[in-house]
C-alpha positions, -999 to +999 in steps of 0.1 A: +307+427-294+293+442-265+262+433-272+271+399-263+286+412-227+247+430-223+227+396-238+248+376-213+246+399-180+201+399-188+196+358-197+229+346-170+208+314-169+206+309-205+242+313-211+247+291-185+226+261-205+242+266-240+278+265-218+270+234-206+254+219-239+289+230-255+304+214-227+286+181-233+286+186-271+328+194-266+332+162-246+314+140-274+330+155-301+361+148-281+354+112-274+346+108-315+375+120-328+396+095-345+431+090-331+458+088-349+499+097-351+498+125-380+473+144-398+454+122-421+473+133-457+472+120-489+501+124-509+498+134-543+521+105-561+505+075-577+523+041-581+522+021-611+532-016-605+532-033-645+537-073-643+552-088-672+566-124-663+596-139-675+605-106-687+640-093-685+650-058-668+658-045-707+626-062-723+607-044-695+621-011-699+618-014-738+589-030-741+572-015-709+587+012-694+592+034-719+561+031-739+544+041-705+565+070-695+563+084-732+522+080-726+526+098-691+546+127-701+508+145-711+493+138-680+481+172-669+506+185-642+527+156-637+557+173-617+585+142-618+586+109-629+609+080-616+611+047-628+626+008-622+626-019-643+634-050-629+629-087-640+590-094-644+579-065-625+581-022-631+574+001-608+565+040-619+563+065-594+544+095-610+549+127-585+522+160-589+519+192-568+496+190-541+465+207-549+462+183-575+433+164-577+441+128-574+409+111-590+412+129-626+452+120-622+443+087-616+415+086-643+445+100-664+468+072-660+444+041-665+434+057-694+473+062-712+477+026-695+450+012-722+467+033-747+499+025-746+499-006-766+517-033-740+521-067-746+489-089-742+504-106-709+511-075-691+491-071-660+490-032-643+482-018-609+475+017-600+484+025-557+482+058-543+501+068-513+491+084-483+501+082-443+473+057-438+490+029-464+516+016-436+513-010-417+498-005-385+506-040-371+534-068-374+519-096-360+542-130-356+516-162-350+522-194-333+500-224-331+487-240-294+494-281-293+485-299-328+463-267-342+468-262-381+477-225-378+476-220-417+439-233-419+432-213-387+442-184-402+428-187-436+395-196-427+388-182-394+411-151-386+412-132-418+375-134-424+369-118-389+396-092-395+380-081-426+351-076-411+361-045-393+356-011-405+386+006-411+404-024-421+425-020-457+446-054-459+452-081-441+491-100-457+503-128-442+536-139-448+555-176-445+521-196-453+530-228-472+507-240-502+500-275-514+510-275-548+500-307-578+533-312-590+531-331-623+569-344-629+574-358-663+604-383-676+622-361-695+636-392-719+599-402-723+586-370-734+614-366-755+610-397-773+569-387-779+583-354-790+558-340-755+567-303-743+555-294-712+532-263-731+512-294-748+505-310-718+497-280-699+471-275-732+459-310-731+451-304-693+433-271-704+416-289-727+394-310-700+385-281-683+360-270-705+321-260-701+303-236-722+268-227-730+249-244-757+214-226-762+184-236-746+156-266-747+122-251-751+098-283-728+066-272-718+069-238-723+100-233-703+134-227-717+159-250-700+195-239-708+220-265-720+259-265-710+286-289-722+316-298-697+342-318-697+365-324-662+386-344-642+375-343-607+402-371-591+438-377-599+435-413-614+413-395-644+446-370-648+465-401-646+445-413-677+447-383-693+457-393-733+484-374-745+492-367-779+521-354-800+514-327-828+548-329-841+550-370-837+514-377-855+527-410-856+540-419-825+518-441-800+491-420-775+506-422-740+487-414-705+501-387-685+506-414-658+526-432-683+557-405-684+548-385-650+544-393-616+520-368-598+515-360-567+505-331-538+537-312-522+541-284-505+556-249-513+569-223-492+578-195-512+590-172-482+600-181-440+590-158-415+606-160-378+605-147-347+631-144-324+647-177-338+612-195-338+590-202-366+556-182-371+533-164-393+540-129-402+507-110-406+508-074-418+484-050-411+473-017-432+443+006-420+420+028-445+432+060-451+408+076-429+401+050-401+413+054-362+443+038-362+436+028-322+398+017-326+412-006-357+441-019-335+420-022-306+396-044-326+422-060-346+439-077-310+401-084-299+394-109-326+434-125-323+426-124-286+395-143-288+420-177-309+442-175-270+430-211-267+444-221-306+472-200-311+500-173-294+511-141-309+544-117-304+542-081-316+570-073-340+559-037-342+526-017-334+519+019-347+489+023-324+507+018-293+532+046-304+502+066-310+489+062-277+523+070-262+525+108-285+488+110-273+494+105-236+524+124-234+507+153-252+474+153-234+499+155-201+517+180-215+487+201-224+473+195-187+505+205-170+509+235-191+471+245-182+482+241-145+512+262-150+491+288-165+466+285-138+493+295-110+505+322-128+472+339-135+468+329-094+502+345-084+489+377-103+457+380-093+461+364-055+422+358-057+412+321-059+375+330-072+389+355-102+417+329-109+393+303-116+372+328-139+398+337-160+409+299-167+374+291-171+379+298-209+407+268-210+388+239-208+354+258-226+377+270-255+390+235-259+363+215-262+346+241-286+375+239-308+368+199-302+335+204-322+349+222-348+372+197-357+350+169-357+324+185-379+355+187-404+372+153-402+402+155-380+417+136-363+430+139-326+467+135-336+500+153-330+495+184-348+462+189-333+470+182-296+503+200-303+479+231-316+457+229-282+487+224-260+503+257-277+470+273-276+463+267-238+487+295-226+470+322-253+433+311-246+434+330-207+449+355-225+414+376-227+399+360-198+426+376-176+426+407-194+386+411-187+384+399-157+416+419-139+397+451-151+363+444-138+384+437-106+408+469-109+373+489-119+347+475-094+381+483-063+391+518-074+360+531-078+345+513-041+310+502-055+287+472-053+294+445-087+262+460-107+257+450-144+262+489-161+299+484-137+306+452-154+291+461-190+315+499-191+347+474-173+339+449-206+338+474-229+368+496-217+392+464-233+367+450-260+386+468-283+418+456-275+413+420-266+394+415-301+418+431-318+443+414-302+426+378-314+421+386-347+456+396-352+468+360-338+441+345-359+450+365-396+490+353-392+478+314-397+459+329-428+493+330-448+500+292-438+481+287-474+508+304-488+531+274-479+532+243-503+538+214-508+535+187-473+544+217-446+512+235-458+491+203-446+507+190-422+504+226-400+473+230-412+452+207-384+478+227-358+464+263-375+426+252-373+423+240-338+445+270-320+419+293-341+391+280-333+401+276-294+414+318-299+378+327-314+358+302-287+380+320-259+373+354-270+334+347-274+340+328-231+358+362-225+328+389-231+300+363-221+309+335-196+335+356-174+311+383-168+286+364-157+309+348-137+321+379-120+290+391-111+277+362-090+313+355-073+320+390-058+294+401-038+321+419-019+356+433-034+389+443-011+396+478-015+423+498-042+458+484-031+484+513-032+504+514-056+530+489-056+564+493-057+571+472-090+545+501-110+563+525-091+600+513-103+579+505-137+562+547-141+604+556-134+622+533-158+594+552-185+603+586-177+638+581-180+634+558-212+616+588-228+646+610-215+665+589-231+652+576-261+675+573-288+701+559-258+671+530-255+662+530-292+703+520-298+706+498-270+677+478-285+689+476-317+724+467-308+705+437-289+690+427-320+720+426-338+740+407-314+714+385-314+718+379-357+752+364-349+738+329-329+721+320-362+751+303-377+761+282-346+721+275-346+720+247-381+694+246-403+668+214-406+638+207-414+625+190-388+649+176-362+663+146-366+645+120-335+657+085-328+632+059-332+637+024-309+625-001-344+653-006-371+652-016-403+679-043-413+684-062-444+711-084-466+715-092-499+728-115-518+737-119-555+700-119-571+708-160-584+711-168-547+684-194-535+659-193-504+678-224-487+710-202-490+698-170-480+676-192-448+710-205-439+729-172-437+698-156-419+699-180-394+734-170-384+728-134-382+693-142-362+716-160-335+738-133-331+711-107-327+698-131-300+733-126-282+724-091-281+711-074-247+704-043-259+678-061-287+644-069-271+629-091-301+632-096-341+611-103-365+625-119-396+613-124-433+630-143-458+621-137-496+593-116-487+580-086-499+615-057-501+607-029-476+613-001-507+606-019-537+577-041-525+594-066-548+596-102-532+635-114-538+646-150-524+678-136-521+672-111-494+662-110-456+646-083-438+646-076-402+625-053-374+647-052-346+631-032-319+655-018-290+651-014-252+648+023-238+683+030-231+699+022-261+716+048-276+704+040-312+734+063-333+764+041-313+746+009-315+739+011-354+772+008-365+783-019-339+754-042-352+761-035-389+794-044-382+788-077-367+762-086-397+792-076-418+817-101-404+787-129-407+777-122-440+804-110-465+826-143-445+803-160-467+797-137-496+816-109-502+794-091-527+763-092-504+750-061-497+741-051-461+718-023-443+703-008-412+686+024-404+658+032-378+629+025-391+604+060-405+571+065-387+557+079-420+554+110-409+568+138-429+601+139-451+628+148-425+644+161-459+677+153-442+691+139-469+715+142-498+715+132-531+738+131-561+723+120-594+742+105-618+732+104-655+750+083-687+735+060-711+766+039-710+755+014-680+788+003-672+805+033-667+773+045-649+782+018-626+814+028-622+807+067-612+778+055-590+808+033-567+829+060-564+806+083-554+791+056-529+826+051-515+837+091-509+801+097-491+808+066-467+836+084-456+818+114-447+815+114-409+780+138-411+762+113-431+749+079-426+727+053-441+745+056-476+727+036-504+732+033-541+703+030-561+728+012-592+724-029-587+743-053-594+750-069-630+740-105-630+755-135-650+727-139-684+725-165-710+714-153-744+695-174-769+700-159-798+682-169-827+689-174-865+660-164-880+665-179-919+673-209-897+643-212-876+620-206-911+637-232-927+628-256-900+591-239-891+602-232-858+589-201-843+602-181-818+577-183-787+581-223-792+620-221-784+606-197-758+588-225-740+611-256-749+637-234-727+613-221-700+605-261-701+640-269-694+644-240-667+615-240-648+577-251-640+550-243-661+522-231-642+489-251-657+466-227-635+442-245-605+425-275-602+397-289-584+407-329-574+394-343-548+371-317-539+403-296-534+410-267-550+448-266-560+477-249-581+486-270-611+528-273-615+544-291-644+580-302-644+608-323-657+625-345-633+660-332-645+660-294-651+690-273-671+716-265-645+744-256-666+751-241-703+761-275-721+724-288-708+704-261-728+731-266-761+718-298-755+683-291-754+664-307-791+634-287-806+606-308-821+598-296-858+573-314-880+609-329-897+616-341-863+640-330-833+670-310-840+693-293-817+685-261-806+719-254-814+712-256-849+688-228-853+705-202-824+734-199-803+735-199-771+761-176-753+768-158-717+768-126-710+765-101-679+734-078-673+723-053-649+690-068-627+676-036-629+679+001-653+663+031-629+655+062-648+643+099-636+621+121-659+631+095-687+669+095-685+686+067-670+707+073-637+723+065-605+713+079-568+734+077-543+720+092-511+728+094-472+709+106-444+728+141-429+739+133-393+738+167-380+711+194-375+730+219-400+708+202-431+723+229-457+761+229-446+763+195-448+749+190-479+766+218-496+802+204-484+790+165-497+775+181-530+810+204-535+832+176-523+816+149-553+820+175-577+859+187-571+876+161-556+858+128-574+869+125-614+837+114-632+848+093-658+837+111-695+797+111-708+790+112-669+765+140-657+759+152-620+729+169-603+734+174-559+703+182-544+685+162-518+663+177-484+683+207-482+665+221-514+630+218-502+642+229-468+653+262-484+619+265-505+601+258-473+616+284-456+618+306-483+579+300-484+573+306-444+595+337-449+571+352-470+541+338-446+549+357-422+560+391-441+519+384-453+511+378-419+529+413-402+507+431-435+473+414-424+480+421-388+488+462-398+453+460-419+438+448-394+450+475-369+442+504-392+411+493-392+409+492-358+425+521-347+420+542-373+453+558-376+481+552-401+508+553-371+490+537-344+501+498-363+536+509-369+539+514-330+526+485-320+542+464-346+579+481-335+574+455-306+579+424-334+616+439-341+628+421-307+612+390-312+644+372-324+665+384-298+645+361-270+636+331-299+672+329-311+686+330-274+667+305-266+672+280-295+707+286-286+705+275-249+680+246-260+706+234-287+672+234-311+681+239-347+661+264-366+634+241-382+601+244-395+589+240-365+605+273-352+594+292-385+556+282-372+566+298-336+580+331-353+547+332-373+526+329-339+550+353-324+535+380-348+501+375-337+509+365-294+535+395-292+514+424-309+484+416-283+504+430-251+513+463-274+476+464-285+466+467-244+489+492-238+483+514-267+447+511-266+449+524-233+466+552-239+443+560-270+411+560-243+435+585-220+440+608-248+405+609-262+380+607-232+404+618-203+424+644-224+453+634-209+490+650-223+509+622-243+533+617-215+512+613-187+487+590-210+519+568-212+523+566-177+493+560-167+486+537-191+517+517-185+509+515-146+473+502-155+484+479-179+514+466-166+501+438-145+475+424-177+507+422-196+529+403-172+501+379-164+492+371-202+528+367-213+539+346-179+506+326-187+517+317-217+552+313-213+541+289-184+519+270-205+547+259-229+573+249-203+560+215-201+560+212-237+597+230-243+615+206-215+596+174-234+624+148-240+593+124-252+589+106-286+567+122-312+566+157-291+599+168-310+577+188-337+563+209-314+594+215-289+613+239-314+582+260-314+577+262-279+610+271-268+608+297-297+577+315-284+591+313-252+622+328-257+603+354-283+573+363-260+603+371-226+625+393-247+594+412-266+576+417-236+601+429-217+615+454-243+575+462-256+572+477-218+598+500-226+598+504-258+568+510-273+563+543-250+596+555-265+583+548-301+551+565-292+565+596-287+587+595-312+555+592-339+538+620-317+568+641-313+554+673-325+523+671-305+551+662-272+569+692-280+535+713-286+523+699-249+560+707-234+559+743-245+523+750-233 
């Protein structure tokens, strides 16, 4: 590369123009690069969502469920399949590896879909999941003065909103709809022998218009259509109904037996802080800015101030900005930190600012890189360049200290050949030394599964800001030496920290099995702060929005479940430590997506002190004593809510397997009841649900012959008596509305649907006389894993010792809980992919150490010359596990990634030294010992500045107490801890290993 140092020094000017057009081009990139929280990931799982209404949980599995999961059992590389049937609705998670591709899965799936053979009414949806499908906005809406708000928001806001780019979905919950409710006498239809079904069809009937060929006039075909409608409600008035099973009884008008009439529906309420509104959800496309699209998103709400006020349940964006900010700071502070280092080294304002030249250059260049491949600014990348800020000066210092030692000790003018031979004398080691942190991210490929993409954005931008700096490093800082000292102090003496430095060498190599033993004991002694350390995956951060919920028994109405809601709403309102709520009742479940009259769902966001782990079980309490006061079998939750970011995998699972449901049920509640018990776990839920009070109509099928009744007719004479029929839309009135039709008395109890007649052609009989009719008790939902029906129970760990914790809870269900007989058990949870993760890094970086040795061979040249400098890695833990220990940082995936840099940072200050000694030897002839000397004198002061430059870099980022900085804290205080103990013990010990390879050629030297 020193062709580039020669190029440069001949066309300064020109280099001088591209900098600043990759300046420019770096700040434009910058400025485009979409913001967002996390790496923009799709997750390899597909959702299938199967609609089959009126179904129940058992018909669904049967009839749905299984057919479906038999069919996706041969989709190519399908790694786990999880299923719930519930009533009307199924919901199929299908879960593959991640270098799957999605489309062709996808393509798969549709296909078995058609294949499968479902019932005719069965409707199917296919979702895939990535970071991008959350909600980026909770939005409560309030009308100004006498504004219709619904009307507003249907015709005016949603239309703008879906006009932005980016935008996915725009939901908005508690809107009421105007409903045609047709109510009909019950006694008068029954004395025509009218089910609702025929007048639903005789409604049908009158909307009717279809082609009928054309009229050939004049050379022109003119099409012909026949219709029949009824445009106002006095013609459906005068509809003429007829009976098929009562030929002979009179026609009647629908007017005649019904009343009709417009009402008005509200299938879910949505509050705010005790105060009626409109809940509008948000969700972004996958690869949109999520701060452009909530920037644009408030512009078009904003622009309604005069019609309407809005509250803020939640909003991911400004969370985003808040990581962003704190990161951006933390990046700048570290750069500043840096800066005075390099300046206490060097104690030269001019060569200070050349050697941090590259920060700011090797960022933005890095900037332009990531644009051209679609990433996003986000907390992995910022993360990556706040890491990488330390390690970019790195070769900056290193040139520009010996152009300055060079151009002093030898007393001459700054010429170009001075510059070009100062360059050259560390080319070798300082790209060397960037390859080798370069290679280690290599092996991050190596790692599967969602820690493999998520570090990847982190691995791309610190390389391409390493490669940019080098490149700034034999170009830029040249230059910039050259025009900035005209004049150079003379050669300081020697000072006295080389001077104590050139003695603490020659007695190490006096005494180098004493230092070789003293290290290793160190390293040892350091092996035994892993266990008080824990084991996580990625520590566990409090988040100021919670998640709360109850549930009633699933028969439980909205008016019931409105009125118990309103009591917990006023007592979170007595709350000081809760700054708002947003409430929705009977809308869609948080993990299900299901909609369920019977349960509420809160976001509860918290002021900044709260401490979120004491004030959890204090509010789950007080929902307790208001909700199970009124019914004791509700079920109650809260947990802070996820920022979709990566599985914590702090969790625990035990699954339970039997095909006998009941005692499933049983197992599952005992399980349930030990882990609540457990003080290192919270957030304990039980997949199992609750069984649910059934009637059965069970019919006689020589019976029902006999008479001519089929089964779908005593199907709809029930669904009659239970509830509306749904007769599809209408347009009356120039209105376009929903069609309901309704008995004014429905069934309420058993006796009313023994009572219920069936019309036959022979005339009505009792239902009774063709089925019986008899309770039972059924589960609302059957949940099944890889086609086996089971229970989870599952807690989140409380403590950042992931395995320990699990292990104990997994041991404990197994020996001290009897599982009643035909009862299987499989414990497994985070800790498991934890381990693989690990396990996965481990090998990472055992790739990494043999890419950084082939590297060096082929460097060097010599078989030994790696093996020295790699001795320096040995040490590494002693500093990085210190340091976690002081910190109180678990060791975390986060802290593997820091070990892994550690291989590439730590080897560059072993590659300056022993460089230097190579160039002793081979052009100075020096003796091995006196090449060690010298070389750690000259390199001493490089090596301190590089490694305090980096280390100062990451303080800011190791002391962060900030939200959303926690993934990147583990690793800092890891390479800060790593990069002290290494360097201190490389300066030492490397000299000591050196001769230790060399011995024979020491001894040879010594005896001559």
């Amino acid at each position: 590369m020193g062709f580039l140092t020669r190029f440069s020094l001949k066309n300064a000017f020109a280099v001088f123009i591209i900098s600043f057009l990759l300046i420019l081009g770096g700040l434009y990139s910058f400025t485009r690069l979409k913001v967002d929280l996390l790496p923009n990931i799709e997750f390899p799982q597909l959702s299938v969502e199967v609609f089959y209404p009126g179904a129940s949980p058992q018909d669904i599995n049967e009839q749905v469920t299984e057919k479906l999961e038999t069919k996706f059992k041969g989709i190519d590389g399908l790694k786990k399949i999880q299923s719930s049937s519930f009533e009307s609705i199924a919901i199929i998670n299908l879960e593959f590896p991640f270098d799957t591709e999605l489309d062709d899965a996808e393509q798969q799936v549709n296909s078995f879909i058609k294949e499968a053979g479902l019932p005719e009414t069965v409707e199917t949806n296919v979702n895939r999941f990535s970071f991008g499908t959350f909600p980026i906005f909770n939005i409560s809406l309030f009308a100004k003065g006498d504004q219709d708000l619904e009307q507003l928001v249907n015709e005016e806001i949603i239309p703008e909103l879906n006009k932005i780019q980016g935008i996915n979905s725009v939901s908005v919950g508690g809107m009421t709809e105007d409903i045609l409710q047709i109510t009909v006498d019950q006694e008068k239809a029954a004395q025509l022998a009218l089910s609702l079904n025929e007048i639903k069809e005789s409604i049908n009937a009158k909307k009717f218009s279809f082609p009928a060929g054309n009229l050939n006039e004049n050379e022109i075909q003119v099409p012909v259509r026949v219709q029949e409608k009824i445009e106002e409600i006095n013609e459906l008035e005068n509809l003429v109904l007829q009976s098929k099973f009562a030929p002979n009884a009179p026609p009647v008008k629908l007017g005649d037996i019904a009343s009709i009439e417009v009402v008005t529906e509200k299938p879910e309420i949505t509050r705010y802080n005790e105060k009626e509104s409109l809940s509008m959800a948000i969700t972004k496309k996958q690869d949109a800015n999520t701060v452009e699209v909530a920037e644009k998103v408030l512009s078009v709400i904003n622009s309604y101030d005069d019609r309407l006020e809005y509250a803020i349940g939640f909003d991911s964006a400004e969370g985003i900005e808040k990581s962003v900010n704190t990161l951006v700071k933390e990046g700048l502070l570290g750069a500043l930190f840096a800066s005075i280092a390099v300046l206490i080294f060097l104690r030269n304002f001019r060569a200070t600012i050349i050697a941090i030249v590259s920060i700011p250059l090797s960022l933005l260049i890095s900037s332009i890189f990531l644009n051209q491949l679609d990433i996003s600014l986000n907390i992995m990348t910022l993360g990556g360049m706040a890491v990488a800020v330390g390690r970019v000066v790195d070769d900056s210092i290193v040139v520009i200290e010996n152009i300055f030692r060079r151009v002093r000790k030898e007393n001459k003018a700054m010429t170009d050949e001075l510059i070009q031979d100062s360059t050259k004398e560390i080319l070798k080691a300082i790209t060397s030394s960037t390859i080798t942190t370069v290679v280690v991210f290599l092996p991050l490929g190596l790692v599967g599964g969602i820690t493999g993409e998520f570090f990847l954005p982190f691995a791309l931008t610190i390389v391409f800001s390493l490669l940019a700096s080098l490149i700034v490093a034999v170009t830029i800082v040249p230059i910039l030496a050259k025009f900035s000292f005209k004049k150079v102090p003379k050669e300081e003496k020697e000072g006295a920290m080389q001077r104590a430095y050139a003695s603490s060498i020659k007695w190490s190599l006096n005494h180098k099995t004493l230092v070789i033993f003293l290290s290793i004991a160190l390293l040892a002694g350091s092996g035994f702060l892993v266990k008080g350390l824990g084991f996580t995956f990625i520590p566990n951060e409090e988040q100021k929005l919670l998640v709360a919920t109850f549930q009633l028994p699933s028969s439980t109405s909205l008016e019931k479940t409105n009125e118990v809601s309103l009591k917990v709403e006023n007592m979170f309102a007595e709350q000081k430590d809760i700054n708002d709520v947003t409430v929705g009742i009977g809308s869609r479940d948080f993990q299900t997506g299901l909609k369920r009259q019977n349960q509420a769902n809160y976001f509860i966001s918290l002021g900044d002190g709260v401490s979120v782990s004491e004030f959890i079980p204090m509010l789950e309490k007080e929902m307790e004593e208001i909700v199970l006061s009124i019914e004791p079998d509700a079920k109650i939750g809260i947990q802070e809510q996820s920022t979709g970011g990566p599985p914590s995998n702090n969790n625990v699972n035990i699954d339970l397997y039997s095909t006998d449901l009941a005692v499933l049920q049983d197992a599952a509640a005992s399980v349930e009841d030990y882990m609540m018990k457990q003080e290192d776990l919270k957030y304990v839920s039980n997949n199992f649900s609750e069984k649910q009070k059934q009637v059965i109509v069970d019919i006689d099928p020589e019976k029902s012959a006999q008479l001519g009744v089929s089964g779908f007719q005593v199907l709809g004479t029930i669904t009659d008596k239970t509830k509306p029929v749904d007769a599809g839309s209408m347009k009356l009135g120039g209105e376009e509305r929903r069609v309901s039709i309704t008995y004014d008395e429905k069934s309420k109890t058993i006796e009313d649907l023994r009572n219920t007649m069936i019309f036959t052609q022979q005339g009505p009989v009792p239902i009774t006389e063709i089925a019986s009719i008899t309770e039972s008790e059924a589960f609302t939902s059957i949940q099944k894993l890889d086609g086996k029906i089971f229970a989870r129970v599952s807690a989140q760990i409380d403590s950042n010792d992931i395995r320990a914790v699990s292990s104990a809870v997994i041991d404990g269900v197994q020996n001290d809980i009897e599982l009643p007989e035909g009862v299987s058990l499989e414990g497994g949870g985070g800790s498991d992919e934890t381990v693989e993760t690990f396990t996965q890094l481990g090998i990472a970086m055992v790739v990494a150490i043999g890419l950084v040795y082939l590297t060096m061979l082929i460097t060097f040249g010599q078989a030994r010359i790696p093996f020295i400098i790699l001795s320096s890695l040995i040490f590494v833990p002693i500093g990085s596990l210190l340091g976690l220990w002081i910190a109180d940082e678990p060791m975390s995936v986060s802290v593997m990634i820091g070990l892994l840099m550690l291989i590439g940072i730590v080897t560059t200050n072993a590659i300056v030294m022993v460089d230097r000694i190579g160039q002793n030897r081979t052009e100075k002839g020096m003796p091995i010992r006196e090449a060690l000397i010298e070389a750690g004198i000259t390199r001493l002061r490089p090596i301190l500045m590089t490694a305090f430059a980096t280390i100062a870099a990451l303080i800011p980022l190791a002391l962060t107490t900030s939200s959303g900085t926690l993934i990147s804290k583990g690793l800092a205080v890891t390479v800060i801890g790593g990069l002290t103990s290494s360097t201190l013990l490389t300066l030492i010990l490397i000299p000591v290993i050196y001769e230790v390879f060399f011995y024979r050629q020491v001894k040879k030297e010594r005896n001559m």
